[in-house]
N, C-alpha and C positions, 0 to 999 in steps of 0.2 A: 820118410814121413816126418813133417813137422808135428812140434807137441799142439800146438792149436789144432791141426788138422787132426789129431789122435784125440783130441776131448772131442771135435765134434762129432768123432766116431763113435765114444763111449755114451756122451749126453742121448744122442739118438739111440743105443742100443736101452738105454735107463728109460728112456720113453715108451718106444715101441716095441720092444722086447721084454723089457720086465715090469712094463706097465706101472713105475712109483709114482708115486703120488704127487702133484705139482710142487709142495713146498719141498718135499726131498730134489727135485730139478732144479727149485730154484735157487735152493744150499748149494749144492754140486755146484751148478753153472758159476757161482758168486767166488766159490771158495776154489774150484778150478783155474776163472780169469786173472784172479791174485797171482797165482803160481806161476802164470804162464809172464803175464808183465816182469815179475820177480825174473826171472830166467831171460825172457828176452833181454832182460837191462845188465843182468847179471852174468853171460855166457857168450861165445863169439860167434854160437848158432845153435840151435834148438832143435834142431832133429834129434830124435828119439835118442840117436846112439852116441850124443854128447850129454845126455842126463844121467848122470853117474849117482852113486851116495853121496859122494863127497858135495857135491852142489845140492841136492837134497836136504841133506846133513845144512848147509849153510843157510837154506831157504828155514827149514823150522827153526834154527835160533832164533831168526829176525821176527816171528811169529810170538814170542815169548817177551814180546817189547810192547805194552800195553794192551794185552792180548790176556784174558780170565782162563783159568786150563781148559774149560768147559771148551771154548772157542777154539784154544790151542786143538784139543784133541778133535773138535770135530773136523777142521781143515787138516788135520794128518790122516785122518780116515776118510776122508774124497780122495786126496792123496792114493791112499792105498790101494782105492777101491781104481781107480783109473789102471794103476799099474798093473795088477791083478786080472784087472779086464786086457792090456794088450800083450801081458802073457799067456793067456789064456785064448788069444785068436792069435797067438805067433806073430804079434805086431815086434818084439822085443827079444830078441832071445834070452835076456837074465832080466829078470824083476830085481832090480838095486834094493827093496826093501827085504830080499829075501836075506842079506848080509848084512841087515841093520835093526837092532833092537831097541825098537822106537818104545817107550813106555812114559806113557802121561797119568802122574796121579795127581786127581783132583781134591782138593781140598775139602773136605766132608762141613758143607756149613747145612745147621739146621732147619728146616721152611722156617720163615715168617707170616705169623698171621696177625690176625684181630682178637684182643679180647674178648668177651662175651658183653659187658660195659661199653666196648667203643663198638661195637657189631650195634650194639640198641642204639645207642646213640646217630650212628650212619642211618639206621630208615625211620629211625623217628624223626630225622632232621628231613629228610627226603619225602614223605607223606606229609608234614605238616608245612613243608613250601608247597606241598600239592594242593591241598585244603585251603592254603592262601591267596591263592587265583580265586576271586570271587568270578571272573568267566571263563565255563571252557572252551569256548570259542579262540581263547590267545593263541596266539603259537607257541607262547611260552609254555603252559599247561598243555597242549602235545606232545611238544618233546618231554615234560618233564612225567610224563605217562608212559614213552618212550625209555623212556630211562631207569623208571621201574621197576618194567617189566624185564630191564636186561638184566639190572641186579639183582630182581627175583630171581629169575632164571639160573643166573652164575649161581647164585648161592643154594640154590635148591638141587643142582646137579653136581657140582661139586668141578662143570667141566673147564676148559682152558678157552682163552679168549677167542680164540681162531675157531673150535668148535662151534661155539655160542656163534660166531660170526655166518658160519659159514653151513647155521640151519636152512633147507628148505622147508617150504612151505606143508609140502608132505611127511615132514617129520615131526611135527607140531600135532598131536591130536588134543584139544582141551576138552572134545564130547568124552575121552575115555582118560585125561589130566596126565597125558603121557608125553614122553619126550624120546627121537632117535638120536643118539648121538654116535656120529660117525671117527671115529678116534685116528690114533695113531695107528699105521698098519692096515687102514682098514678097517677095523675090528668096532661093531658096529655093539651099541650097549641100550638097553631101553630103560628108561628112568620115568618115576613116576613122580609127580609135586606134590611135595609134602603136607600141604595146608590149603586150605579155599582164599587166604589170603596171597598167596602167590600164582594161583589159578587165576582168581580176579585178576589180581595186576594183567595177566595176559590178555585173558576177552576184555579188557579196557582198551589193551593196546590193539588188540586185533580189532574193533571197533571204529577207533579210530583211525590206524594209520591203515588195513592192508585194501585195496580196492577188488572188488568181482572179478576186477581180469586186470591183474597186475602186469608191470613192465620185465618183471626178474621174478625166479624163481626162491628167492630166499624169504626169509623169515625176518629178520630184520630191516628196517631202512634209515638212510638219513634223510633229509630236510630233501635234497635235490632227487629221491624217489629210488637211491643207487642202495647198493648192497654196505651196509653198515659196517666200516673200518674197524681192526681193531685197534690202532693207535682211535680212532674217535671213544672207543671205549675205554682206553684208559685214561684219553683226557677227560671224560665226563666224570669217571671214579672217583680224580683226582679233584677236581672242581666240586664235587659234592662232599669229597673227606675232608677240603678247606674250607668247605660252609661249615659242615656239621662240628667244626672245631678238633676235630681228628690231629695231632701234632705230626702224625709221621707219613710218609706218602703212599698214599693204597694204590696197588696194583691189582689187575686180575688177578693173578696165580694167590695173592695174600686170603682172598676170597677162596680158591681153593683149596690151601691149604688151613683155612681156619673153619670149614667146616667138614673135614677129613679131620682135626685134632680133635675138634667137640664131639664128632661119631666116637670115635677113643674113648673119650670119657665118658659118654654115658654107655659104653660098656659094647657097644656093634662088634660084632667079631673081624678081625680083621682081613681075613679071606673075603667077607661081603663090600669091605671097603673099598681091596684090592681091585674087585668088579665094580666099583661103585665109580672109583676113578679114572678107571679103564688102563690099568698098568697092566705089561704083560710078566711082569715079574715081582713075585712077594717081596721081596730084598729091596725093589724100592717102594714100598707101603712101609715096613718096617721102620724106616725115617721117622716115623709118626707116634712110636715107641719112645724115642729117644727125646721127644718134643713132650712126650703126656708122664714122664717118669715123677713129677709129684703127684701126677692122680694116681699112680700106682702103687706110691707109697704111704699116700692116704687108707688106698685099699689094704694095704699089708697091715698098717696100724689098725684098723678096725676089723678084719675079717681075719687075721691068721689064725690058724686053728692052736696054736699054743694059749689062745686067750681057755680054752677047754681047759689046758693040762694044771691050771693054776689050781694049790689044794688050799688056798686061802683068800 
């Protein structure tokens, strides 16, 4: 069996068998077809039983050649995950990874967010070019209703672009000011909006843009009536953080982790954030500790109980 013909075996079992979720297929599939070119260019044949460690071993070096570890590691574990699957149907008689101690450590960088200052400053800039359309009839003032209500949204859930992207219409409820959001895993989280000001932004936009008997099932759209991109929302992000005079370049994710750090600080327990963000593990909420450690040192300074034991 050739190794192309061995991924198409495993893609298909990841589909139809374990049922993952598109973007895990479309990781696999991307970070598979790498490996396989890598090998055909690299090897005198690519059936199964000329892929040894040693050429393994030679493919991840070259992976470490403008490659983030995050990237590194995740294309060694499709990797993995392929081998593992044609040991495990007797495609292979030795999995090469079982004599190889692959270990990628990542470099532990901090989230980046928005301060509380450039946060106001982003939707005040944002509502006041809304208010500036003297008609709403433009198209300019749709989208920029449109845009709103996305950044409402991000910042009130706290969730990741592809989420927000990839709302339907049935997850949306604004009579009960709720939100489904469908995570990683599956793992599905209900969030409620925080303010009638982010509520509003939505029944503006639900107003405006969604019709009686829509084309798509989603919740969002662009201009041409199609399921709203997430590169489209990070262009718009970044286009409103260069109005609003913002210096540094906003991203989704900066959105969610700057209001994951504000929860921190006014005190949310972190178990509810953990759920808030829809991680399945405390250890990566904890990041958000290491991010909020002058507010906690503020706390130490005014609340330690030693301030008690003082007899003067």
């Amino acid at each position: 069996m050739t190794l192309k013909e061995a991924i198409e075996q495993f893609l298909f079992h990841c589909r139809y068998e374990k049922n993952l979720s598109p973007k895990t297929l479309k990781a696999y599939s991307i970070d598979l077809r790498q490996v396989s070119e890598f090998l055909t260019a690299n090897l005198p044949a690519t059936h199964l039983e000329a892929i040894d460690k040693v050429a393994l071993r030679l493919y991840i070096k070259t992976l470490f050649t403008g490659l983030a570890e995050k990237s590194v590691k995740r294309k060694v574990a499709s990797l993995k995950a392929l081998f593992h699957f044609l040991e495990r149907e007797d495609l292979i008689a030795v999995n090469p990874f079982r004599k190889m101690d692959v270990r990628i450590k990542e470099t532990k960088r901090l989230p980046r967010g928005l301060s509380l200052p450039d946060l106001k400053r982003l939707f005040h800039y944002i509502y006041e070019a809304k208010q500036a359309i003297q008609s709403p009839a433009t198209p300019q003032f749709r989208v920029l209703v449109r845009d709103i209500a996305v950044l409402e949204t991000l910042f009130a859930t706290g969730a990741r672009v592809g989420e927000i992207c990839q709302l339907k219409l049935e997850d949306v409820d604004l009579t009960q000011g709720r939100i489904r959001i469908l995570g990683k895993g599956s793992r599905e989280r209900l969030l409620h909006l925080p303010d009638r000001d982010s509520l509003a932004a939505l029944l503006n936009y639900q107003t405006l843009w969604l019709d009686p008997s829509p084309l798509h099932p989603f919740f969002f759209h662009n201009r041409l009536g199609r399921r709203l991109s997430e590169q489209s929302v990070r262009s718009m992000l970044g286009r409103h953080a260069a109005h609003a005079g913002l210096s540094l370049h906003l991203t989704p994710h900066m959105l969610r982790h700057s209001v994951a750090t504000l929860l921190l600080e006014q005190g949310v327990d972190i178990r509810y954030i953990q759920s808030f963000l829809g991680h399945s593990s405390i250890t990566t909420t904890q990041i958000y500790t290491a991010v909020n450690a002058y507010g906690y040192s503020q706390i130490l300074t005014s609340r330690h109980p030693r301030k008690l034991l003082r007899t003067s």
